[in-house]
FIVEXDREN-428848 format. One line per field, with one value per residue (C-alpha): residue number from 1; x, y, z. Coordinates in nm, 2 decimals. Layout:
FIVEXDREN-428848
nr <- (NUM | ...);
x <- (X | ...);
y <- (Y | ...);
z <- (Z | ...);
END
This chain:
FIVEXDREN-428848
nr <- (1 | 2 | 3 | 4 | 5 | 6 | 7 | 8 | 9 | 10 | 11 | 12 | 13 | 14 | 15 | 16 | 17 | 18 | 19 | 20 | 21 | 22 | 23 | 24 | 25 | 26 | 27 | 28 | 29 | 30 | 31 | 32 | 33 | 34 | 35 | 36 | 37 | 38 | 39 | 40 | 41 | 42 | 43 | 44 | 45 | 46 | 47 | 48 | 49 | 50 | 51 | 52 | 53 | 54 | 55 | 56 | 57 | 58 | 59 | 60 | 61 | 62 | 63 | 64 | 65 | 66 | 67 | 68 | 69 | 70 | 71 | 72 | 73 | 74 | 75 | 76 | 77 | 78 | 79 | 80 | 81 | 82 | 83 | 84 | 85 | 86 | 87 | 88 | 89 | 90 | 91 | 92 | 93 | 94 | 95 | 96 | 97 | 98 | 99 | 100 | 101 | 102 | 103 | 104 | 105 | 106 | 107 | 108 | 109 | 110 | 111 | 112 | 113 | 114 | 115 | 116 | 117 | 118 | 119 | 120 | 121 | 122 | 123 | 124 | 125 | 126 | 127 | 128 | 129 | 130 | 131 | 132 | 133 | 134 | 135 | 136 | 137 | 138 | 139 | 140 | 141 | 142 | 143 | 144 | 145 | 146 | 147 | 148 | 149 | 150 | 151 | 152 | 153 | 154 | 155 | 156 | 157 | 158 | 159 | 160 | 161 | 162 | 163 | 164 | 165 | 166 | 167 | 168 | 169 | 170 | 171 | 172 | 173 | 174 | 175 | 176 | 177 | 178 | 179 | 180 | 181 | 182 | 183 | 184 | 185 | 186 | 187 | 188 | 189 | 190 | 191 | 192 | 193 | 194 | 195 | 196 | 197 | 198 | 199 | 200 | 201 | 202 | 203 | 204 | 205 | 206 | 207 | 208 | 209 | 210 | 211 | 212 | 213 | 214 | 215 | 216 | 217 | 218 | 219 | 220 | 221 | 222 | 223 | 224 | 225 | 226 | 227 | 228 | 229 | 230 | 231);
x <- (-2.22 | -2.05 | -1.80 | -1.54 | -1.64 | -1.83 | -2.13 | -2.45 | -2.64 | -2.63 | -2.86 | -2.81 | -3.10 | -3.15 | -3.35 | -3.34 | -3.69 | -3.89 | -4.01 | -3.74 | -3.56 | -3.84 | -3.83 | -3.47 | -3.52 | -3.82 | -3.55 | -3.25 | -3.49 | -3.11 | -2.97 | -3.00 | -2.71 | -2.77 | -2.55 | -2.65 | -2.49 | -2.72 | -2.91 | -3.28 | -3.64 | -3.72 | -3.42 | -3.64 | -3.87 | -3.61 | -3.43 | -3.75 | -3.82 | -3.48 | -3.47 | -3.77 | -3.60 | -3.27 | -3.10 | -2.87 | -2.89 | -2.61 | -2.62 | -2.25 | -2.18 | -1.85 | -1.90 | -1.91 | -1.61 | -1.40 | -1.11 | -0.89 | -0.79 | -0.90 | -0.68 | -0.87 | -0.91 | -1.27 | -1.42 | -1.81 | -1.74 | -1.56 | -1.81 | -1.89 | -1.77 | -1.44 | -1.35 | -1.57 | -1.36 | -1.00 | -1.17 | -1.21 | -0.86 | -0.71 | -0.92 | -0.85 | -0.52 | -0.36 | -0.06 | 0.17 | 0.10 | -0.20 | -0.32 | -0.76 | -0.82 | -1.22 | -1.41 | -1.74 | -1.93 | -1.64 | -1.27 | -1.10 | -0.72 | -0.72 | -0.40 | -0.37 | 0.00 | 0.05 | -0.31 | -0.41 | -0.66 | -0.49 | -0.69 | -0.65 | -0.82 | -1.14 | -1.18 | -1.47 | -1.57 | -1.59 | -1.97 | -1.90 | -1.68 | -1.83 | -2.15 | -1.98 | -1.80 | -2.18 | -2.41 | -2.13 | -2.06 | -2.27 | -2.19 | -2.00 | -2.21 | -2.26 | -2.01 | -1.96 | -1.63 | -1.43 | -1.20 | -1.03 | -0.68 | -0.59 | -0.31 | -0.55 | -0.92 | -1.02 | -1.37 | -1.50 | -1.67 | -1.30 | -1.18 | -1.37 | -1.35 | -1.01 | -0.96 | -1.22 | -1.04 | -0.68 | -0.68 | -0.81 | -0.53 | -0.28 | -0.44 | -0.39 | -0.08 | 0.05 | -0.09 | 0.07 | 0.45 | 0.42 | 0.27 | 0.50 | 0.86 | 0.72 | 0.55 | 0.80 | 0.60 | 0.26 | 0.01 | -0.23 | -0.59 | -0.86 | -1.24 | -1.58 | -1.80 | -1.60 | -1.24 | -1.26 | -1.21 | -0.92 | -0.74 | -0.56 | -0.52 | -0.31 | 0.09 | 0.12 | 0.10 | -0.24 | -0.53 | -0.89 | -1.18 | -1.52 | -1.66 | -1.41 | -1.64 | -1.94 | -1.62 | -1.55 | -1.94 | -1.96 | -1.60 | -1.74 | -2.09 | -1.90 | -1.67 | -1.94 | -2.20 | -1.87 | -1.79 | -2.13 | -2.14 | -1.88 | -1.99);
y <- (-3.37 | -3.16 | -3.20 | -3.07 | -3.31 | -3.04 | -3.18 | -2.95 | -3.11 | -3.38 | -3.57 | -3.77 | -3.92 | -4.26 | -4.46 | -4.32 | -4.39 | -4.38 | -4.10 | -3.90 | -4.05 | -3.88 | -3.54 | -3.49 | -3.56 | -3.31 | -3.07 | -3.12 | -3.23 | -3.18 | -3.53 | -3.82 | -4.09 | -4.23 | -4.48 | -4.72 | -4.90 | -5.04 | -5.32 | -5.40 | -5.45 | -5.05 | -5.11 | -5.19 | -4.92 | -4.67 | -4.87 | -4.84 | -4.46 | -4.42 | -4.63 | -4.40 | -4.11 | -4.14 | -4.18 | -4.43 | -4.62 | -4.80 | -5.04 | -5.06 | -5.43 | -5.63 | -5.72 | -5.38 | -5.20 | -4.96 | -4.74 | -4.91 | -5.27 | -5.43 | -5.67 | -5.77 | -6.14 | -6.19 | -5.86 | -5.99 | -5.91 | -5.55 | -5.29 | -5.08 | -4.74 | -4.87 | -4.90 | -4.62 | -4.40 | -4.56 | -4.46 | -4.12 | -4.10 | -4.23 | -3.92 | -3.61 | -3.73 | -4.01 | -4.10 | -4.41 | -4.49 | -4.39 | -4.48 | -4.38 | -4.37 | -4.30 | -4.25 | -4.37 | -4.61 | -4.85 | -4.67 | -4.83 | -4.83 | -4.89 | -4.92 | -4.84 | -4.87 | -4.84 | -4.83 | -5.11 | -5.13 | -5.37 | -5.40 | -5.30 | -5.36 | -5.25 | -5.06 | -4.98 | -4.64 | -4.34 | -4.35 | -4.75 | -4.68 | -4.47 | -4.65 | -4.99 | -4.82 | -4.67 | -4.99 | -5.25 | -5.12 | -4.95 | -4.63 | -4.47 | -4.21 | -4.18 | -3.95 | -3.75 | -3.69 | -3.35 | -3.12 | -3.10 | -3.27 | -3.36 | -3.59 | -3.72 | -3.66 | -3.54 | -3.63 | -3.96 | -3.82 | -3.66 | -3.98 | -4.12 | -3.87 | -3.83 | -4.26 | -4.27 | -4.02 | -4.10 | -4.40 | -4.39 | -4.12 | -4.35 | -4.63 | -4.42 | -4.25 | -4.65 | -4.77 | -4.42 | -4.49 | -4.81 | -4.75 | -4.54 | -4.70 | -4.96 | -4.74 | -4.45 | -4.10 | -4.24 | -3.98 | -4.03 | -3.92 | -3.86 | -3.88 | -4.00 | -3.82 | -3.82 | -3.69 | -3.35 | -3.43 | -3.65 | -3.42 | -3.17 | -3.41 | -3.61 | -3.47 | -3.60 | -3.41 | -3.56 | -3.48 | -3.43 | -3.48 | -3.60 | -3.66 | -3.89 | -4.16 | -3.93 | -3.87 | -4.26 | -4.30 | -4.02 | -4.15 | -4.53 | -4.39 | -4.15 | -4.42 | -4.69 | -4.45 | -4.33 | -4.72 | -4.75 | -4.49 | -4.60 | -4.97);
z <- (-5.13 | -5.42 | -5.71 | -5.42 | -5.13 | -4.94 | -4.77 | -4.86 | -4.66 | -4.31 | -4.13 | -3.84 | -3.69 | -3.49 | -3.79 | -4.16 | -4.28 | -4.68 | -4.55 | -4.45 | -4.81 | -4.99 | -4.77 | -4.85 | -5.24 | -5.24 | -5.05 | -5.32 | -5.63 | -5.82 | -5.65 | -5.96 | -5.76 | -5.44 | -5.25 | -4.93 | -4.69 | -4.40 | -4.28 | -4.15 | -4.20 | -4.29 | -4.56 | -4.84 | -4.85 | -4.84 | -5.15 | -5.36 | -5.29 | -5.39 | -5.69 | -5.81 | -5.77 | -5.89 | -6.20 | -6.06 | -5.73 | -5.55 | -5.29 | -5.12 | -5.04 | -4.96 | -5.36 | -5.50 | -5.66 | -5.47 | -5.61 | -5.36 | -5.36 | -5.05 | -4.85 | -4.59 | -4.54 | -4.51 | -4.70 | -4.64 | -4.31 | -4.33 | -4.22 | -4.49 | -4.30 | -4.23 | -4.62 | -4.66 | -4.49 | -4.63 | -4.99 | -4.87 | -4.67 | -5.05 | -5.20 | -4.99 | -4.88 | -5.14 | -4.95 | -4.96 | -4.61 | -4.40 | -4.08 | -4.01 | -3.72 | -3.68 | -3.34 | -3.36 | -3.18 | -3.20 | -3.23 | -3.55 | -3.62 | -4.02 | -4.24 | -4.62 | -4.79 | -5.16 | -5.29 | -5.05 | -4.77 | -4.55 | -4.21 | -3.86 | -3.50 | -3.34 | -3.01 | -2.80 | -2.84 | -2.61 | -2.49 | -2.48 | -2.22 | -2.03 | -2.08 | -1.94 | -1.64 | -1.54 | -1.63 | -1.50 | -1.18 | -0.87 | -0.80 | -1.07 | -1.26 | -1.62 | -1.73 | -2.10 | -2.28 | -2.14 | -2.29 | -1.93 | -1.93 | -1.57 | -1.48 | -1.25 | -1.13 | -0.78 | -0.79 | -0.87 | -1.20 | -1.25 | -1.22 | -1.52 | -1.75 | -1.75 | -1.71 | -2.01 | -2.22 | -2.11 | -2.18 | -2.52 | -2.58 | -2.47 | -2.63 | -2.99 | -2.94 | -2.89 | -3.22 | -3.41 | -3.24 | -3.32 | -3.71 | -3.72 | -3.66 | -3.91 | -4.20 | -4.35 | -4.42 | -4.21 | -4.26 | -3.97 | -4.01 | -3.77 | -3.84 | -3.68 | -3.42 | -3.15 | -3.28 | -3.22 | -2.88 | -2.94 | -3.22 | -2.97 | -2.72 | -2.93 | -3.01 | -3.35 | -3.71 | -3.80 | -4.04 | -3.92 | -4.09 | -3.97 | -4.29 | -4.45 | -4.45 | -4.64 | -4.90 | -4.95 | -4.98 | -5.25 | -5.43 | -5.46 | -5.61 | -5.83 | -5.96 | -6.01 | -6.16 | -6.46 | -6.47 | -6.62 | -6.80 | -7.01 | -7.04);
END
């Protein structure tokens, strides 16, 4: 990613490996700061070909500084993307009050007022649900999110598309009316994999932006990397 938040260059891949880590360094020999956020056994060879490669290394834990004070009640716990992406919402967007909504594998409704991450719920996400409706029952199939709107499907598949991706409208358009009679000037953002199909379903002035949390990553390495500089 670049001075202006662009991302230069994105992989998305099932397991990041050392050897992938390396391949991309050899790719953009110009990266010297690298942040992580992840668990599991591979972890630790990915750290050390980082560490060897870069000028400064972060690892992004529930005790590392973020340029956003965090009120949530039991921060070891917050996943990392979630603030992530309330540090990049504060970055690209800096308003009072802000609502992040972010479709990934879960669907989380996070809340930031006045500087301060506050919390919000967690959803199952859209191939969750359509995952569930397939593997729990008999004979419905395993169906893919559509950019069809019915008011109601006429095939069984129809049926749970639009029951899949209805109800996740109505699901969010509930959390923004009610955000919204209590938070004046609520900007409402969208991010994660899956918004694009949720952003012009939705009927409310939003912000999209599927690399929010990317941004919140690159801000918190940015502002821990300056903070040492200057120690």
């Amino acid at each position: 990613m670049d001075s202006n938040n662009t991302v230069v260059a994105y992989r998305r891949v099932e397991h990041f490996t050392a050897e992938m880590a390396a391949a991309l360094l050899d790719e953009y020999p110009s990266i010297d700061k690298a942040i992580v956020a992840s668990t599991g056994a591979e972890d630790e060879r990915v750290w050390r070909v980082l560490r060897a490669r870069v000028d400064y290394f972060l690892e992004f834990t529930s005790t590392t500084d973020v340029p956003l004070k965090n009120g949530y009640k039991t921060p070891e716990t917050l996943g990392a993307d979630r603030l992530a992406a309330a540090v990049g919402a504060q970055e690209c967007y800096g308003r009072s009050n802000m609502l992040i909504v972010d479709f990934g594998t879960a669907i989380t409704y996070d809340l930031v007022t006045d500087g301060v991450f506050r919390g919000g719920n967690i959803s199952l996400g859209v191939a969750a649900r359509f995952r569930a409706l397939h593997e729990y029952t008999e004979r419905l199939p395993l169906c893919e999110p559509t950019d069809e709107k019915l008011e109601f499907g006429r095939s069984t598949r129809e049926a749970v598309e639009q029951g899949v991706m209805s109800g996740i409208e109505y699901e969010t358009e509930g959390y923004i009316a009610d955000f919204c009679k209590k938070y004046d000037n609520l900007c409402i953002i969208f991010t994660g994999g899956d918004a694009k199909n949720f952003a012009n379903r939705i009927k409310n002035t939003i912000f999209a932006d599927c690399n929010l949390t990317l941004i919140g990553l690159n801000r918190i390495l940015e502002y821990n990397a300056t903070k040492q500089d200057g120690e």
